[in-house]
C-alpha positions in Angstrom: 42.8 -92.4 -60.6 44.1 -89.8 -63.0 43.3 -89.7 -66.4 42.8 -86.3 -67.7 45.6 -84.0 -69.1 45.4 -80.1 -70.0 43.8 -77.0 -69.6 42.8 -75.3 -72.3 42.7 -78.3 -74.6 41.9 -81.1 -72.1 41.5 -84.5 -72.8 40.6 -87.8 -70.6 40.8 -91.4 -71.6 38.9 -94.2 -70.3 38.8 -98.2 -70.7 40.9 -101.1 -70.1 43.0 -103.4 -72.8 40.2 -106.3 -72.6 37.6 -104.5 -71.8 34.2 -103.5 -74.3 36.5 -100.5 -75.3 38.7 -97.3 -75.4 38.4 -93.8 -76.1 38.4 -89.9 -75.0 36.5 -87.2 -73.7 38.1 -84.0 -75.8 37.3 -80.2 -74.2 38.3 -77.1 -75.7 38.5 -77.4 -79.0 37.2 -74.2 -80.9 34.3 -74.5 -82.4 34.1 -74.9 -86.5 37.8 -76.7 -86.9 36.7 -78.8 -89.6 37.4 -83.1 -88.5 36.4 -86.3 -89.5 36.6 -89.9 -88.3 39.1 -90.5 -91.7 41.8 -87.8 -90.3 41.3 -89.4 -86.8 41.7 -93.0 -88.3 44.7 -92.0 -90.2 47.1 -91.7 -86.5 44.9 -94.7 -84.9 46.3 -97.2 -88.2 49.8 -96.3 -87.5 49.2 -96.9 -84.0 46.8 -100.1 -84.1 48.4 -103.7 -82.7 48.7 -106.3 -86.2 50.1 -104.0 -88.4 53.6 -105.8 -89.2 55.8 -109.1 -87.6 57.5 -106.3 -85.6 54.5 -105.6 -83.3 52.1 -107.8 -81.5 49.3 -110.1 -83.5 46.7 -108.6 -81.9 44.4 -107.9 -84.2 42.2 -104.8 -83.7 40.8 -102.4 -86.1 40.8 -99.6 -84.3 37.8 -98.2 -86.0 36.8 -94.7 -84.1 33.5 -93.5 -83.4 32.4 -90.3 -83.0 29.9 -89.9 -80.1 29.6 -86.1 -79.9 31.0 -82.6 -80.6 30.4 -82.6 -84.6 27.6 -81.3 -86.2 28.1 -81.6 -90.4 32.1 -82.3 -90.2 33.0 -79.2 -87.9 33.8 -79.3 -83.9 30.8 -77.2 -82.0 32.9 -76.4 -79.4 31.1 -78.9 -77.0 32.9 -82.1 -75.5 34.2 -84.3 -78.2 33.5 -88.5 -77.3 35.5 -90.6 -79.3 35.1 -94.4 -78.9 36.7 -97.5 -80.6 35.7 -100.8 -79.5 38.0 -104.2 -78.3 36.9 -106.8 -80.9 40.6 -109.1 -80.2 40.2 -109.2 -77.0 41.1 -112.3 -75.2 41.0 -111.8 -71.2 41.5 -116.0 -70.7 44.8 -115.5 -72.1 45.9 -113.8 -68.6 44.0 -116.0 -66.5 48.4 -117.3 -65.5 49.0 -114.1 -64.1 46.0 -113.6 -61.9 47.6 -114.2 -59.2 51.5 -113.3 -60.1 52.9 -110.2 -60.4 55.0 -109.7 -63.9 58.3 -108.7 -63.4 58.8 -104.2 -64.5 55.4 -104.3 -65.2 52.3 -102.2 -63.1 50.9 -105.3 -61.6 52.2 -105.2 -57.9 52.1 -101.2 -57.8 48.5 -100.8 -59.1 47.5 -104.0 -56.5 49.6 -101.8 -53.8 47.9 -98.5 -54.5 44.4 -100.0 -55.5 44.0 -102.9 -53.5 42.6 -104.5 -57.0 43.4 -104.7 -59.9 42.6 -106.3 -63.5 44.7 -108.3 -64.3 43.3 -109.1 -67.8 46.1 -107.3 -70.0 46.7 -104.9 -67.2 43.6 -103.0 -67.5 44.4 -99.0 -67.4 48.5 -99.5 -67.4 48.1 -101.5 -70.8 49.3 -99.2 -74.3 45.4 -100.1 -75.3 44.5 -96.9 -73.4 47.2 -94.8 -75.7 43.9 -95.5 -78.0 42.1 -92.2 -76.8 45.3 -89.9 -76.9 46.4 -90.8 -80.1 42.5 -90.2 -81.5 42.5 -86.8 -79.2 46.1 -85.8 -80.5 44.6 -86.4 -84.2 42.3 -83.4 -83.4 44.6 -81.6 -81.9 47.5 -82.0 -84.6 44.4 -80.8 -87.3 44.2 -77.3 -85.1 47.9 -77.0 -84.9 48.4 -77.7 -88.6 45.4 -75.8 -90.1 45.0 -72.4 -87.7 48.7 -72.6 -86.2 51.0 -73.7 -89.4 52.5 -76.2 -87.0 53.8 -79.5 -88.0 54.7 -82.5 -85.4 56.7 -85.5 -86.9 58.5 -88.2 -84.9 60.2 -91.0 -85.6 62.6 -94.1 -84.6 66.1 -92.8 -84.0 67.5 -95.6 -82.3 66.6 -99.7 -81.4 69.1 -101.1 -78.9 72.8 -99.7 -79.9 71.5 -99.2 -83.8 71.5 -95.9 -84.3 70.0 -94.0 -87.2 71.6 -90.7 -89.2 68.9 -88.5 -89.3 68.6 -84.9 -89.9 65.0 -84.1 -87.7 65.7 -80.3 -89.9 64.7 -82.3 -93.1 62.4 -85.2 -92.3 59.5 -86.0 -93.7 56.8 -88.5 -93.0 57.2 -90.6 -96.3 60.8 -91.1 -95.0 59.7 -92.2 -91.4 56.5 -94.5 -93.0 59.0 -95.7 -95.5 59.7 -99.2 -93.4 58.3 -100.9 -90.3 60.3 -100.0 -87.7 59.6 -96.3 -88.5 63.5 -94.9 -88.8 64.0 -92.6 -92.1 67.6 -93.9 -92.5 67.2 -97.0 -94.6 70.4 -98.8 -94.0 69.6 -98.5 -90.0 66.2 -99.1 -90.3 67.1 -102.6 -92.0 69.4 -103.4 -89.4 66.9 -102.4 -86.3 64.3 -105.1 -88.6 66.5 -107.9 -88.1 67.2 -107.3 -84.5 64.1 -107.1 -83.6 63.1 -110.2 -85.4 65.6 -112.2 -83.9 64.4 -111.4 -80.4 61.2 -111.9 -81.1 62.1 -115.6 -82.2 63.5 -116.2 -78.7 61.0 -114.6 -77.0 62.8 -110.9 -75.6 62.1 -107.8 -76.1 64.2 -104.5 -77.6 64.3 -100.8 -76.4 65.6 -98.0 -78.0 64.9 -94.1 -78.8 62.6 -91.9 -80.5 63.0 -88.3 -82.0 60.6 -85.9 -82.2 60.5 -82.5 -83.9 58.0 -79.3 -84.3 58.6 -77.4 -86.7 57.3 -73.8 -87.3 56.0 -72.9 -83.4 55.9 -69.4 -82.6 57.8 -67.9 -79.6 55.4 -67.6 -76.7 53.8 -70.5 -76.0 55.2 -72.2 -71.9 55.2 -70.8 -68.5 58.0 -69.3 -66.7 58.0 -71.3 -63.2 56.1 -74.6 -63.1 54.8 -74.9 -66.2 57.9 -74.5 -68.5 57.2 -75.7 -71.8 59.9 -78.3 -71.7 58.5 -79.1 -68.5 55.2 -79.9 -69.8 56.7 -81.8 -72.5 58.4 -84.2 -70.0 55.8 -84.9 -67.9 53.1 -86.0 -70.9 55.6 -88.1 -72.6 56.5 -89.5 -69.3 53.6 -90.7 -69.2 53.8 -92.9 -72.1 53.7 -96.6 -71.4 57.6 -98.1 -71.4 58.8 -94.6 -71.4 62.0 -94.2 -69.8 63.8 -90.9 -70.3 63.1 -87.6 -72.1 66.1 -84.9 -73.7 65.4 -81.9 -75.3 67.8 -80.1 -77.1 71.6 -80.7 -76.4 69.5 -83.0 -73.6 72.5 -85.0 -71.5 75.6 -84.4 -74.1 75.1 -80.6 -73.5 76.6 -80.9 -70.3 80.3 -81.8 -71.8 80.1 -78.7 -73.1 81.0 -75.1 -71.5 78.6 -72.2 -71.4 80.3 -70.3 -74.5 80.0 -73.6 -76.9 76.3 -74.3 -75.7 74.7 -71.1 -75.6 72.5 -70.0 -78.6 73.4 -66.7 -80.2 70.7 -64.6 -81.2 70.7 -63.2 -84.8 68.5 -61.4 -86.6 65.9 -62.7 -88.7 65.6 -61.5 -92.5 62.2 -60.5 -92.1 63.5 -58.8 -89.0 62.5 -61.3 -86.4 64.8 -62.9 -83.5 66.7 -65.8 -84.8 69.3 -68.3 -83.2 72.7 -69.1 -85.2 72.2 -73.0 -83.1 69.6 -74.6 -81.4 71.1 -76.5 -78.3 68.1 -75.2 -77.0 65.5 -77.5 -78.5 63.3 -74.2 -79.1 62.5 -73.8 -75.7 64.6 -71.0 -73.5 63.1 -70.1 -70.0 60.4 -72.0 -70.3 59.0 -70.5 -73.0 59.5 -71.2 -76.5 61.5 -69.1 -78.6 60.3 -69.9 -82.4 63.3 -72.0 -83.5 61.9 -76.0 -83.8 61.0 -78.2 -80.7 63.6 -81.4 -81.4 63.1 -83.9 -78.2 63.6 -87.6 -77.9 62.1 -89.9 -75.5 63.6 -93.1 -74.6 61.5 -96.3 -73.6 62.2 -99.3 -72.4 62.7 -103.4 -73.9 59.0 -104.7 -73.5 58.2 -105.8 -69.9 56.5 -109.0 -71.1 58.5 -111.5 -72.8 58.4 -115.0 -73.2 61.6 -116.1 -71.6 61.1 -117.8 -68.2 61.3 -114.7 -65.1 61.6 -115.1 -61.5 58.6 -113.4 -59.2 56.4 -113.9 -57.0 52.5 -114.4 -56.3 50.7 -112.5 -54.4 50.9 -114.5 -51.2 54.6 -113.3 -51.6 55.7 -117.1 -52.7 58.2 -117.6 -55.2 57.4 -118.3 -58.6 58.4 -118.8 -62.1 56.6 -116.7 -65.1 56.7 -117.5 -68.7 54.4 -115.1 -70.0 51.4 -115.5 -72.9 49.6 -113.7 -74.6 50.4 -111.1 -77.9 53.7 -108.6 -76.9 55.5 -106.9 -79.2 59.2 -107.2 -79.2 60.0 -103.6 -79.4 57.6 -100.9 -78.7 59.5 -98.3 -80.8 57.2 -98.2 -84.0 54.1 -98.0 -82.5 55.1 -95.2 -79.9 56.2 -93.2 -82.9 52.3 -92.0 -83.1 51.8 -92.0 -79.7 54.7 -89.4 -78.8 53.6 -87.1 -81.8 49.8 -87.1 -80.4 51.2 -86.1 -76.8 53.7 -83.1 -78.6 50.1 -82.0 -80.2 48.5 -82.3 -77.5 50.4 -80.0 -75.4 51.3 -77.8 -77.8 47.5 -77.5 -78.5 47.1 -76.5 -75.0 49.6 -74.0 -74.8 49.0 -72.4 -78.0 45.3 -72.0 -76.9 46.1 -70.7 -73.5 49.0 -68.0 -75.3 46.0 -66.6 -77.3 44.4 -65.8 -74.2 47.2 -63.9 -72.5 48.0 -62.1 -75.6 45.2 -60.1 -76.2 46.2 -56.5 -75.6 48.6 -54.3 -78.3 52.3 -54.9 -77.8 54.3 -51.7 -76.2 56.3 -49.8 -78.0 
């Protein structure tokens, strides 16, 4: 079973939703980068379960540990172990669907690929185990921010068909963390609140959108073939739980255009550096990225368990009804906001760790 990501800056997560914990294995990080468990806690509170009516009432601290890799509040360049404990966990809550698969969720796949699985919260497929990327990303979003000068800042652009006005050029975080449902345009933001609390009375769930930009990334950092930076983007925030699609750039609607509208024009800097008069792009040309800002959005899904009565089956293949227990939460959107900011980091860490070791020799004249 995979569960490591990176090269340079590699990171694997371990432990299931109801089991004694969750938490990460960092390697690579440079020696020295000065971190704390406070900086770390800071992404795990706006990711933790309880936090407002719009997520589930699961409550969990979060509270990391530090196991290893610090010495005196700086990295030593060893493995990093971060661990933060279950204390809300409630496993008899599941003991229903022991034996019936939930409808969109990972229980008949995992079962299929595994021949076992645990079933108590959905083990390895729960969000629990976003735990250890959102500590590692903390890390990593201190290296990009303090060595780098790069920022990462997400937020909710869209919940069902309410869609915010939002400007990712002039964003900030005290406009994103400015409500509970994340979205820095206030009238929207008010309107995705109230649809989300009334399917949470009835027991469904809500999708929607979020948007993600990095702003100040130097050109350089991707792979030409297979590892395109975009590429790489994709396939980490892919592997977000409930994630459903990913654009960057133009993304889809770039392809009502023709080549002469969507193209990029270059322009020169006035420091003399390579500018872009537009960024259809999303920063990233060929692969590689090109200095103008990363803007992405990732799409995810309604919540896969809902209250509402759902035709399946059991794992004799019978038919059967579900009405599903346990603490959901309506719309995933807030709480992804961190996670998809700790996987940007976390890639961008990589990359950006992996271009200093290319570039290493005086540029030609």
């Amino acid at each position: 079973m995979s569960s490591s990501f990176g090269r340079a800056f590699r990171v694997t997560t371990f432990g299931e939703s109801h089991g004694g914990g969750v938490g990460v294995v960092v390697e690579g990080c440079p020696p020295r980068l000065a971190i704390d468990a406070a900086e770390i806690q800071q992404d795990l509170d706006r990711r933790k379960p309880g936090q407002s009516r719009l997520t589930t009432s699961r409550q969990e601290e979060d509270i990391v540990e530090i196991l290893s890799g610090t010495f005196e509040g700086r990295t030593l360049g060893s493995p990093i172990g971060m661990l933060v404990r279950n204390k809300d966990a409630r496993p008899s809550a599941y003991e229903d669907i022991r034996d019936v698969f939930r409808p969109s969720h990972a229980d008949f796949t995992t079962e299929a690929k595994y021949g076992i699985r645990n079933w108590q919260g959905g083990g390895r497929a729960s969000a629990r185990e976003t735990v250890g990327r959102v500590a590692a990303g903390a890390i990593a979003r201190k290296l990009l921010r303090e060595v780098a000068g790069i920022e990462v800042l997400a937020w909710v652009e869209r919940v069902a068909n309410i869609e915010g006005k939002i400007d990712p050029a002039v964003v900030r975080l005290e406009d994103v963390e400015s409500n509970l449902v994340r979205c820095p345009d206030p009238e929207a933001a008010e309107q995705m609140i109230e649809q989300i609390d009334a399917v949470r009375e009835r027991g469904d769930s809500l999708g929607g959108v979020v948007g993600c930009i990095a702003r100040n990334v130097p050109a350089g950092l991707g792979e030409p073939v297979f590892e395109k930076l975009e590429a790489e983007l994709a396939r980490s925030l892919m592997s977000l739980p409930a994630s459903k699609g990913f654009e960057i750039g133009s993304g889809f609607a770039g392809t009502l255009l023709t080549g002469s509208a969507h193209n990029d024009p270059f322009v020169p800097g006035e420091d003399g550096s390579v500018q872009t008069g537009a960024n259809r792009s999303g920063g990233v040309q060929g692969g590689i990225t090109n200095g103008q800002p990363i803007c992405l959005r990732v799409a995810f899904k309604p919540t896969a368990t809902i209250r509402l009565a759902q035709q399946t089956v059991d794992r004799d293949g019978n038919a059967a009804t579900l009405e599903a227990r346990g603490r959901h939460d309506p719309c995933v959107l807030p709480r992804a906001v961190p996670m998809v900011e700790s996987m940007v980091c976390l890639v961008l860490a990589d990359h950006w760790l992996r271009q200093r070791s290319v570039d290493v020799l005086p540029a030609l004249d």
